[in-house]
C-alpha positions as CSV (number, residue, x, y, z in Angstrom):
1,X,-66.4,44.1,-19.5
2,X,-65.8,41.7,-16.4
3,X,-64.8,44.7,-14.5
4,X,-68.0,47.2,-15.6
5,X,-69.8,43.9,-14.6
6,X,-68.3,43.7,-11.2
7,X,-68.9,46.9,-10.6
8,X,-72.7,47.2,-11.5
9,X,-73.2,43.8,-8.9
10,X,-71.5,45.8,-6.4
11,X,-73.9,49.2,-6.7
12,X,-76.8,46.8,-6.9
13,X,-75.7,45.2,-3.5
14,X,-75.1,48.3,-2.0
15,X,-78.6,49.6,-3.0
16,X,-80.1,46.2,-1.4
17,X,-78.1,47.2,2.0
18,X,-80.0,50.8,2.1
19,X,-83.3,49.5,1.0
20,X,-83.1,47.2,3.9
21,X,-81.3,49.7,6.6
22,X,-84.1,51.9,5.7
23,X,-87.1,49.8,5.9
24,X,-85.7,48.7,9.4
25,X,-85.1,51.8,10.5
26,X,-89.0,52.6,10.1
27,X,-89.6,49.5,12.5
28,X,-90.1,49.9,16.8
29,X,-86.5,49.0,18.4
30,X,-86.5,45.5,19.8
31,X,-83.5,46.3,21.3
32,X,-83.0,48.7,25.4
33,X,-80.4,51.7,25.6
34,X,-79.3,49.6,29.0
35,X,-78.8,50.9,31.4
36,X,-80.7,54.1,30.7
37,X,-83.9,51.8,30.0
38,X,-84.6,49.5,32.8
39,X,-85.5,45.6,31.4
40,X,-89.6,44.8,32.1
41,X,-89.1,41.3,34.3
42,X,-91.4,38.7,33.3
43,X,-93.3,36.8,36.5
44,X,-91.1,33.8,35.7
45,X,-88.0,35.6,36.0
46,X,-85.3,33.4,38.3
47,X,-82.0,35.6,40.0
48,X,-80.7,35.1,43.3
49,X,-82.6,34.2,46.1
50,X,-83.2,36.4,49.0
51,X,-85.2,36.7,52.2
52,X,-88.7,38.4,52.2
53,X,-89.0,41.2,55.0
54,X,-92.6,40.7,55.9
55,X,-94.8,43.9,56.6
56,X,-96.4,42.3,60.4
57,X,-92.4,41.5,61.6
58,X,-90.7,44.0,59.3
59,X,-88.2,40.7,59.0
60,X,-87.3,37.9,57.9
61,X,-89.2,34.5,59.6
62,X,-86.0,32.2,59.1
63,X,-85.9,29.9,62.2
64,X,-82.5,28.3,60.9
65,X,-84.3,25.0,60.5
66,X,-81.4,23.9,57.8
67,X,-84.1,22.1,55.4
68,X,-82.9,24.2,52.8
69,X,-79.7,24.0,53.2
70,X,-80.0,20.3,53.6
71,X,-82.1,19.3,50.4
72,X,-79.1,22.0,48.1
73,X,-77.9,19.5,45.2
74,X,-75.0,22.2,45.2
75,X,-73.9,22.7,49.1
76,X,-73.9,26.6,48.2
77,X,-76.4,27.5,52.0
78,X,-74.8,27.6,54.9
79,X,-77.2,28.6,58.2
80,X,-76.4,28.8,61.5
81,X,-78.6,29.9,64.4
82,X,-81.2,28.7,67.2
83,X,-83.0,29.7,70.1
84,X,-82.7,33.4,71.1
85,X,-82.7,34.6,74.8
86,X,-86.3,36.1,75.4
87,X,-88.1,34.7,73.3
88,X,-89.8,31.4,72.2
89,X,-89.5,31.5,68.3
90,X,-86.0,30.5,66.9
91,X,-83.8,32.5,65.2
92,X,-80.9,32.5,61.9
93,X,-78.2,34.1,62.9
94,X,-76.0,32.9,59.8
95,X,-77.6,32.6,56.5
96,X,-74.7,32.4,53.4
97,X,-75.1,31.7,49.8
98,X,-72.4,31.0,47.1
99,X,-74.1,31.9,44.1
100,X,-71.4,31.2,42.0
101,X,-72.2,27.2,42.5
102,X,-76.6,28.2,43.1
103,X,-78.6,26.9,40.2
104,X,-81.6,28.5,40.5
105,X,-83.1,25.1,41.0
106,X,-85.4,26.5,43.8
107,X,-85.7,23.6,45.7
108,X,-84.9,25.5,48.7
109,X,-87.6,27.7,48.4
110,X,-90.2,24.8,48.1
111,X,-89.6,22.8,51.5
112,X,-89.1,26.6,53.6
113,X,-91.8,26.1,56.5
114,X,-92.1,29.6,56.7
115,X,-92.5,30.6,53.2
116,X,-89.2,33.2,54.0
117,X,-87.6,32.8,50.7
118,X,-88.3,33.8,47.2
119,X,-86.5,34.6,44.1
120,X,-85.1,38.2,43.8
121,X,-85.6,40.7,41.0
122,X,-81.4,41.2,40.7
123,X,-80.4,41.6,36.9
124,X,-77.2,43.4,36.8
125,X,-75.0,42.4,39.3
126,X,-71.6,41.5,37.6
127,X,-68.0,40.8,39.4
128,X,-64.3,40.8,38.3
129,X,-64.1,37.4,40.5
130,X,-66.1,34.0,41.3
131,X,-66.6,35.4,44.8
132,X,-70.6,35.3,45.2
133,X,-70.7,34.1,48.2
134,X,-73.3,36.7,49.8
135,X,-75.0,37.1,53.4
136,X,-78.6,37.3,53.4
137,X,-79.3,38.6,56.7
138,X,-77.0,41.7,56.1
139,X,-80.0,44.1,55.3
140,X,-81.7,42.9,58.4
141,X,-79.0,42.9,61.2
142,X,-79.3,46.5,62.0
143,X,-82.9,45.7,62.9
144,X,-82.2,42.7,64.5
145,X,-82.6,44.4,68.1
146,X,-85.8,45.7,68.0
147,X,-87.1,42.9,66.3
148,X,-86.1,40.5,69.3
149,X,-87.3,43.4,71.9
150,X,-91.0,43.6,69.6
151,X,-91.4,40.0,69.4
152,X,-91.0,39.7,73.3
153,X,-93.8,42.3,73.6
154,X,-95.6,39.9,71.3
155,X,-95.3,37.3,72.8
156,X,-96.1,38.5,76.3
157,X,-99.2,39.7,75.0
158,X,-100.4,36.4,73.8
159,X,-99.7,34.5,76.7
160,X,-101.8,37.3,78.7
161,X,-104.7,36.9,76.2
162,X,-104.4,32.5,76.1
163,X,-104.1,33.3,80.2
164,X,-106.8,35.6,80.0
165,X,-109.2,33.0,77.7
166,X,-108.2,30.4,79.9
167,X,-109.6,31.8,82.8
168,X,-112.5,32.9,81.5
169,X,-113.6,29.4,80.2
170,X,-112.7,28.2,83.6
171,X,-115.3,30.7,85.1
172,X,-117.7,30.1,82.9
173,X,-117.8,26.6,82.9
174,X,-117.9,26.8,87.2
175,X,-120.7,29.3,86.8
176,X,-122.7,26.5,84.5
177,X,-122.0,23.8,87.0
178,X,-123.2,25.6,89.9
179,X,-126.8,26.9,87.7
180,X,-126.9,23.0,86.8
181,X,-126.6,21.7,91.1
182,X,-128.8,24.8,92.1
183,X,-131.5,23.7,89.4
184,X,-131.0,19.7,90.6
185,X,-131.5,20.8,94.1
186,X,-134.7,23.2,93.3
187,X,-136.2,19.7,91.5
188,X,-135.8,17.6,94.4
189,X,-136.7,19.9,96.7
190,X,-140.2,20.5,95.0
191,X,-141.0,16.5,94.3
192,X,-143.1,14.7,97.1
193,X,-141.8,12.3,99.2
194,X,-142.7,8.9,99.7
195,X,-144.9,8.6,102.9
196,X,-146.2,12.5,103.3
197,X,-149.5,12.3,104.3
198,X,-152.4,14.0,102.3
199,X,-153.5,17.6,103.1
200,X,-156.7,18.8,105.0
201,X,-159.3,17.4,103.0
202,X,-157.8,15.0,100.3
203,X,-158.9,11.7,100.2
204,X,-156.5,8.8,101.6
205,X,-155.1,7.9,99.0
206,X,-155.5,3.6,98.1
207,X,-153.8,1.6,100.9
208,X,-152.9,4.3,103.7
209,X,-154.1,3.1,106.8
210,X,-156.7,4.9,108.5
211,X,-155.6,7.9,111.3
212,X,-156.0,6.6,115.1
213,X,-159.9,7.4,116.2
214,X,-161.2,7.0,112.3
215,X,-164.2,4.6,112.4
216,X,-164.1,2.0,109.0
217,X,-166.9,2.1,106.7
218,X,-169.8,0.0,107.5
């Protein structure tokens, strides 16, 4: 009897297991067939950080201040660079992270005076080591060249046009001056001056002496 018993519990049990495997099966997958489905990132989504390539430079803006990789709590930047020959704006030349020590914490993105770093979109990189130390600047050293050549153009082309604004304040305020002293002259060449004497029939005015041969009223 204990063994028809045990036997009937285990058929109800497996019964319980199908009704269940079949009611889920009915349901949408909660689940990705990685990696032939790609992951949808949320906006808050945090991986290694990387160097935005703006669209005006088509590069990076890091002038190898080190404020980043002075305010790291985990030592993991290490920049080198400075001023380039050419130009005025400085340059990174050397811009390493160990992300195997980088917390995400994103501190270094927050005090970056050029707004040149951000979070990447990176979600299946994987290693058979702890080596992660990675350079930044690799995808933009083969560009490096023209940038340095394009940025001189720029450059030159904005000193021309300050130059060029310069001057023509300069000219302008010379040709206000001179309308201002050619007006001050006109006005004090037009006023009378003290001690003309008065025009063909005018009266004297009060308190000019009579003309030599003028007889006084009687």
């Amino acid at each position: 009897m204990a063994y028809l018993g045990r036997i009937l519990h285990g058929f109800k049990t497996l019964l319980t297991g199908l009704r269940i495997t079949g009611r889920e099966s009915m349901r949408k997958p909660v689940t990705l067939t990685y990696p032939h489905v790609e992951p949808k990132l949320t906006g808050a989504y945090r991986s290694a950080i990387k160097l935005i390539r703006f669209e005006e430079m088509d590069s990076h803006d890091c002038v190898a201040c080190l404020a980043c990789e002075q305010i790291c709590p985990s030592f993991c930047i290490k920049i080198d660079g400075g001023k380039i020959e050419g130009i005025k704006k400085k340059r990174a030349t050397l811009f390493e992270m160990d992300f195997a020590l980088c917390s995400l914490c994103g501190l270094c993105i927050d005090v970056c005076p050029t707004d040149t770093l951000e979070y990447s979109r990176l979600y299946d990189e994987a290693g058979y080591d702890r080596d992660w130390n990675m350079d930044l600047l690799e995808e933009f050293r083969d560009f490096e060249p023209t940038f340095i050549e394009q940025q001189r153009e720029r450059e030159e082309k904005e000193a021309a046009a300050k130059a060029a604004k310069k001057a023509a304040a300069a000219k302008a305020k010379a040709e206000a001056d001179a309308k201002k002293a050619a007006e001050a002259e006109k006005a004090g060449g037009d006023a009378p001056k003290s001690g003309d004497a008065p025009k063909s029939g005018e009266a004297p005015k009060s308190g000019d002496a009579p003309k030599s041969g003028e007889g006084s009223a009687s």
